[in-house]
C-alpha positions as CSV (number, residue, x, y, z in Angstrom):
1,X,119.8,134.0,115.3
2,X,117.6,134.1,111.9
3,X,113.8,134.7,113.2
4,X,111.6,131.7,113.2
5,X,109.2,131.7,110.2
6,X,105.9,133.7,110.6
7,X,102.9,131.4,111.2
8,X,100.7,130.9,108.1
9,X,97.8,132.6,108.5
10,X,94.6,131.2,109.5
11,X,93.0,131.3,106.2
12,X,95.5,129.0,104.4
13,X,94.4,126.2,107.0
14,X,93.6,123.4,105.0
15,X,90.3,122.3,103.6
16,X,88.5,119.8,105.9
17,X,88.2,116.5,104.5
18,X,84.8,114.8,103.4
19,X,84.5,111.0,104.5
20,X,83.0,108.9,102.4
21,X,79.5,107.4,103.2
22,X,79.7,104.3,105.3
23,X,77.1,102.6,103.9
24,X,78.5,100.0,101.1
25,X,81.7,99.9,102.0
26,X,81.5,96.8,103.2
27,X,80.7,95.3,99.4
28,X,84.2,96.6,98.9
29,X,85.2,93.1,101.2
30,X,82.7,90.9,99.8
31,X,84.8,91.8,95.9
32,X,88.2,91.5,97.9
33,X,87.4,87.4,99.3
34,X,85.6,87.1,96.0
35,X,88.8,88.5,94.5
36,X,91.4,86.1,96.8
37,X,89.6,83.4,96.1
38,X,88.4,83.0,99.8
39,X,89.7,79.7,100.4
40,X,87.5,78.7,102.9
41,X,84.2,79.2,100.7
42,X,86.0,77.9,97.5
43,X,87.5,74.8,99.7
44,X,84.0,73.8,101.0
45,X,82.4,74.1,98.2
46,X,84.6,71.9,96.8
47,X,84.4,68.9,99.2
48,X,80.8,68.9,99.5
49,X,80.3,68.8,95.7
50,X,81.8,65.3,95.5
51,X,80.1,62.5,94.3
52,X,79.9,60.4,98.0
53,X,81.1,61.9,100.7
54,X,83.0,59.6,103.4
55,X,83.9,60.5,106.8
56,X,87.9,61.7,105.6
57,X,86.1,64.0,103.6
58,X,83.9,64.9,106.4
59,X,87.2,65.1,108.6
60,X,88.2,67.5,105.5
61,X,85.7,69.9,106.2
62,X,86.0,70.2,109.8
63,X,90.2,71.2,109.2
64,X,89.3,73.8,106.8
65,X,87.1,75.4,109.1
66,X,89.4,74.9,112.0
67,X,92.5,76.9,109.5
68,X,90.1,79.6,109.1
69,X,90.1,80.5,113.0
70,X,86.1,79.3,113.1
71,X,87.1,77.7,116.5
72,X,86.4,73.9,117.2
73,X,82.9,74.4,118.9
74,X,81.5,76.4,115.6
75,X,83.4,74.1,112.9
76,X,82.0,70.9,114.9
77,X,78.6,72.6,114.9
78,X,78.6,73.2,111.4
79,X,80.1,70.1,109.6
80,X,77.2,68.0,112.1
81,X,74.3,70.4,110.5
82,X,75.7,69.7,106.9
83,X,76.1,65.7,107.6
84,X,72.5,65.9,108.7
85,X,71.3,67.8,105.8
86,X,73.2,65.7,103.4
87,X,71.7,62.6,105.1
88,X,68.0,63.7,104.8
89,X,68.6,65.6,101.5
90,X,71.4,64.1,99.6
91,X,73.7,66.6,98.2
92,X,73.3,67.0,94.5
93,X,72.6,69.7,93.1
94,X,75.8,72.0,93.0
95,X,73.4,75.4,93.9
96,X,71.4,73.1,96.3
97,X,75.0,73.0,98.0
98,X,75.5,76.5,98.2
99,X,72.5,77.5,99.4
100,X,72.9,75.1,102.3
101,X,76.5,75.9,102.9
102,X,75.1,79.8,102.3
103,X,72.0,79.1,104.9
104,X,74.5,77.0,107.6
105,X,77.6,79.9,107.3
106,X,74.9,82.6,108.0
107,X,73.6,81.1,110.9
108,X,77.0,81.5,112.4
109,X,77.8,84.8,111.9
110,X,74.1,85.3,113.7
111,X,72.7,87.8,111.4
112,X,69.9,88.4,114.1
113,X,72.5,90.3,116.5
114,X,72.0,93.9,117.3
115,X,74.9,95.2,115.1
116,X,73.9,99.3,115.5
117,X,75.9,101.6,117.0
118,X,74.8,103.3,120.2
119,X,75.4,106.8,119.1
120,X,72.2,108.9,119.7
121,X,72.8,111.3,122.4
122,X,71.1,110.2,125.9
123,X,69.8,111.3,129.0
124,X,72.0,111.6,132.1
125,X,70.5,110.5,135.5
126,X,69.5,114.2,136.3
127,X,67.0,114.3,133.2
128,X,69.3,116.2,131.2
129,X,70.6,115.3,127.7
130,X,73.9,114.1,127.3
131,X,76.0,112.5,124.6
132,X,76.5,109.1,123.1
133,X,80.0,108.3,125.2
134,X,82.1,105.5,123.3
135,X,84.8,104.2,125.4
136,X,87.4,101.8,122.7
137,X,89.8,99.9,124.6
138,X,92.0,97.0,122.7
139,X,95.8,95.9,123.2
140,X,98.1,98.4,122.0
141,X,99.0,97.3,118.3
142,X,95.8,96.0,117.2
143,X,95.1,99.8,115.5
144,X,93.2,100.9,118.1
145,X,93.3,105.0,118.0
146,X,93.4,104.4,114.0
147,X,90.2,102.8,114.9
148,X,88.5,106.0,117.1
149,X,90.3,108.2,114.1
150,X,88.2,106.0,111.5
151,X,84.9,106.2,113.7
152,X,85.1,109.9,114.0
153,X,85.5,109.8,110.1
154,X,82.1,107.7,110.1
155,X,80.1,109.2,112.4
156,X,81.1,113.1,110.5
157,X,79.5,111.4,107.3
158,X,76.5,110.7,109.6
159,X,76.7,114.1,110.0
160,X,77.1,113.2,114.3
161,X,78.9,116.0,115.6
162,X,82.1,114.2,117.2
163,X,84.4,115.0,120.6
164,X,87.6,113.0,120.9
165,X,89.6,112.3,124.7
166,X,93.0,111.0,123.9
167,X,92.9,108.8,127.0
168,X,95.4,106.7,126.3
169,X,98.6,108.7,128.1
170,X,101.0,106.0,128.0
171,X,101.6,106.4,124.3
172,X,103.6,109.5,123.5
173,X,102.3,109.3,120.3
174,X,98.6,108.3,120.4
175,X,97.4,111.9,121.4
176,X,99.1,113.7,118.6
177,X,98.4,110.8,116.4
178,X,94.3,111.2,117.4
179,X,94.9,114.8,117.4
180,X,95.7,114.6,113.4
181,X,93.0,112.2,112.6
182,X,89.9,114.7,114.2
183,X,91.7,117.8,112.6
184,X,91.5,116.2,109.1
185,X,87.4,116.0,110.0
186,X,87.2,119.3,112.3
187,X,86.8,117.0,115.2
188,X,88.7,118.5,118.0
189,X,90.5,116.6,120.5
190,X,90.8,116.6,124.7
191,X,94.2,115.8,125.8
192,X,96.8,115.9,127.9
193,X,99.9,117.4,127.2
194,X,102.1,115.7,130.5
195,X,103.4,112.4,129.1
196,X,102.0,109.8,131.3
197,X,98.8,111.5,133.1
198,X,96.2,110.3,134.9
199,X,93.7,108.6,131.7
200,X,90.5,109.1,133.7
201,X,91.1,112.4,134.2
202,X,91.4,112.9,130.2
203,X,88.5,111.0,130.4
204,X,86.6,113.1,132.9
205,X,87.5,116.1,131.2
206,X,86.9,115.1,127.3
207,X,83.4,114.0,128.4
208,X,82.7,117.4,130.4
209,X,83.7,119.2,127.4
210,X,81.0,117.0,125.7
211,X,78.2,117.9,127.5
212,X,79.1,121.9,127.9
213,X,79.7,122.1,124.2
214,X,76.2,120.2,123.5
215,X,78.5,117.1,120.8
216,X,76.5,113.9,119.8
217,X,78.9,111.7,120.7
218,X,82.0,111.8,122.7
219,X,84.8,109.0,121.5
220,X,87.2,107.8,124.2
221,X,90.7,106.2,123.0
222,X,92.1,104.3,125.9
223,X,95.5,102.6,127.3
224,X,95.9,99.0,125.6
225,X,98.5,97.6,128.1
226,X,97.6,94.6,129.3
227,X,100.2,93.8,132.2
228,X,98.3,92.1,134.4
229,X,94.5,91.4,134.5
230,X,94.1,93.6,138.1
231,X,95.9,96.5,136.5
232,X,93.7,96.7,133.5
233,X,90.4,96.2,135.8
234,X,91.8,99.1,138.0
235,X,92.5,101.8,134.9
236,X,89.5,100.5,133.1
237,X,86.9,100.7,135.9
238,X,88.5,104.2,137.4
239,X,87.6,105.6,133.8
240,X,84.9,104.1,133.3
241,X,83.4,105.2,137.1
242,X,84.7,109.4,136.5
243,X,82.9,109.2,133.0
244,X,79.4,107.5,134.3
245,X,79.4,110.4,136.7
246,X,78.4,113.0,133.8
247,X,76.9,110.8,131.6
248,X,76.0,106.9,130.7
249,X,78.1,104.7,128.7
250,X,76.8,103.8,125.6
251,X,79.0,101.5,124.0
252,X,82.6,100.1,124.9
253,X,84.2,98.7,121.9
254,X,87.0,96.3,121.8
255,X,89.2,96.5,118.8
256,X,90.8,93.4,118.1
257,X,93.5,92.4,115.0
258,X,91.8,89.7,112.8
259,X,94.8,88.6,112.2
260,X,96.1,87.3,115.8
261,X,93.9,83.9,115.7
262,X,93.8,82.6,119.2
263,X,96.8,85.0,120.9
264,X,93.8,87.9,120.2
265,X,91.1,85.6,121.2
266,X,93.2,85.2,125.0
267,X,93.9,89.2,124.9
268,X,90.0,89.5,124.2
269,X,88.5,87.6,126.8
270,X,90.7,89.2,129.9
271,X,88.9,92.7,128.4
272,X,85.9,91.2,127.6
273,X,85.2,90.3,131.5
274,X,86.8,93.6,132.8
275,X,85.4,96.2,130.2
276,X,81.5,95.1,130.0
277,X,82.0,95.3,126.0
278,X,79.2,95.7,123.9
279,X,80.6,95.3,120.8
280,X,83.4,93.9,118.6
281,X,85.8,96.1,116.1
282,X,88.1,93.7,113.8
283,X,90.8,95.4,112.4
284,X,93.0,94.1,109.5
285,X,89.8,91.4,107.8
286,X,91.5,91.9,104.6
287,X,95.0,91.1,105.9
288,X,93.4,87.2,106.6
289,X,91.8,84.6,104.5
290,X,90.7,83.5,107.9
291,X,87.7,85.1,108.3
292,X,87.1,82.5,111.0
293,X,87.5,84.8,113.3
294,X,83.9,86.5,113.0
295,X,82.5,83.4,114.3
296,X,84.9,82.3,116.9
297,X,85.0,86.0,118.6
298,X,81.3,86.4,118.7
299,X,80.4,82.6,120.1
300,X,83.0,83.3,122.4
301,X,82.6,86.5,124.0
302,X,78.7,86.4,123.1
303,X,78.8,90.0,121.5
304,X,78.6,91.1,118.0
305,X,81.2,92.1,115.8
306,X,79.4,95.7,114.7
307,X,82.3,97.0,112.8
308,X,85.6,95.7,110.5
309,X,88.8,97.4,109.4
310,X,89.4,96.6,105.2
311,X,92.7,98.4,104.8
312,X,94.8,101.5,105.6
313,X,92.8,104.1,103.7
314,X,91.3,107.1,106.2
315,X,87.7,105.4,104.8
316,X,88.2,101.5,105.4
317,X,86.2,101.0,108.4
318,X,82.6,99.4,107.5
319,X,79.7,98.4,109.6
320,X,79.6,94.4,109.7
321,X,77.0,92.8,108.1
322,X,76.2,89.1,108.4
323,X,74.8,88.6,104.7
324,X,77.0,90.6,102.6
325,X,80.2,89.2,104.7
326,X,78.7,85.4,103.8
327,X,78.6,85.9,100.2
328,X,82.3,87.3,100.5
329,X,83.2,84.1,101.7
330,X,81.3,81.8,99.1
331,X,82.7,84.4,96.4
């Protein structure tokens, strides 16, 4: 048989990648809906600069919000502040308009929720320092070990020092394909290699090798299947008890597709209850004109959306913010 080719040396590994900054990226989604044409701010706009506004047009304003995935309570909310505003202050003025819509839209999103991620290393129960442990759990499909593959890439250009535990064993594919992600960045990975394993033990063990090896944060990809809700509570609360044994959790993101509209918002809620999340990843915002979905997500689960997904490069993921994502809309 010809002999296998000889291994390439260690020094022709490749070059480690540099992420890119994670501050302004999220400007790149405010020119994108400026760009589209967001229809939602160009559509509102466009019915509240009429000349008298009767209660179709009203009726108008409540369906485009309700298209956008805002979610009936929200829409209601707002069209009943604008109707008041419009009452006490006519509408004129076409920037007087904006600003309200601007002012009303912002109040939404909530630009006052705690949107930082918990990724400063902590102190264990014993006194001793421990790392920042990020548990990310999300149905399978909604790019949720892209996601920890994208974090790892943001908290590197933070200059974190990152651990990844490829808990999520049901996935032949998810441990090689987080495996690729932290080698790109020099991030190494905890896995295991029996198809099928026991998650919290991955768990266990990536956030071990956290501690011993001193890491700033430890990132935790998880199973998305979402078979029944006892199931999920069972795998999610056995990995979540092994890894509060060595160290706290500090956040628990749920990654959710922006563009699933209410299908997500049912997936969302069943983790919501089960994983104590503390915060909201929405893949795929450039994908939708509906950005809706901020709003509806966030009043529903009553946690903040700290972080979107704006496209397939290895750099897309942005911190959310509340202003920037506003203007977006209004374009």
């Amino acid at each position: 048989a010809p002999e296998a080719p000889a291994p390439e040396d260690a020094a022709a590994a490749p070059a480690l990648e540099v992420p890119a900054p994670a501050a302004g990226r999220l400007s790149r989604l405010r020119d994108r809906l400026a760009r589209s044409g967001s229809p939602l701010g160009a559509r509102m706009l466009q019915v509240l600069s009429r000349d008298h506004l009767t209660e179709d047009d009203w009726e108008e304003l409540e369906e485009t919000l309700l298209l956008a995935d805002v979610g009936a309570g929200p829409s209601g909310d707002l069209v009943d502040a604008l109707r008041t505003q419009a009452r006490v202050q006519g509408l004129k003025d076409p920037a007087q308009v904006r600003a309200l819509l601007r002012e009303q839209l912002l109040a939404l999103v909530d630009p006052t929720l705690d949107r930082s991620l918990a990724t400063e290393p902590t102190t264990a129960e014993d006194g001793s320092t421990v790392p920042a442990v990020v548990l990310v759990v999300g149905v399978n499909g909604t790019g949720k070990t892209t996601t920890v593959g994208k974090l790892s890439r943001v908290l590197v250009a933070e200059e974190r020092t990152v651990l990844l535990g490829a808990a999520d064993t049901f996935r032949a594919a998810a441990a090689d394909q987080l495996e690729t992600w932290g080698s790109r960045v020099g991030v190494r990975t905890v896995r295991s290699d029996k198809d099928g394993a026991d998650p919290a033990s991955v768990a266990f063990e990536a956030v071990r090798d956290g501690v011993a090896e001193g890491v700033d944060v430890v990132l935790v990809d998880t199973a998305g299947r979402l078979q029944n809700k006892a199931g999920l509570m069972d795998e999610l609360g056995k990995i979540t008890r092994v890894i509060t044994r060595t160290a706290p959790l500090s956040e628990v993101l749920l990654v959710l597709d922006a563009t699933t509209g209410q299908n997500g918002m049912n997936q969302a809620r069943v983790f919501a209850e089960v994983a104590g999340v503390t915060g909201i990843v929405l893949t795929k915002l450039d994908g939708t004109a509906k950005g809706g979905i901020v709003v509806a997500v966030q009043r529903e689960l009553g946690v903040p959306v700290k972080l979107v997904g704006l496209g397939e490069g290895p750099d897309d993921l942005a911190p959310f913010d509340a202003e920037e994502f506003v203007d977006g809309i209004l374009g």
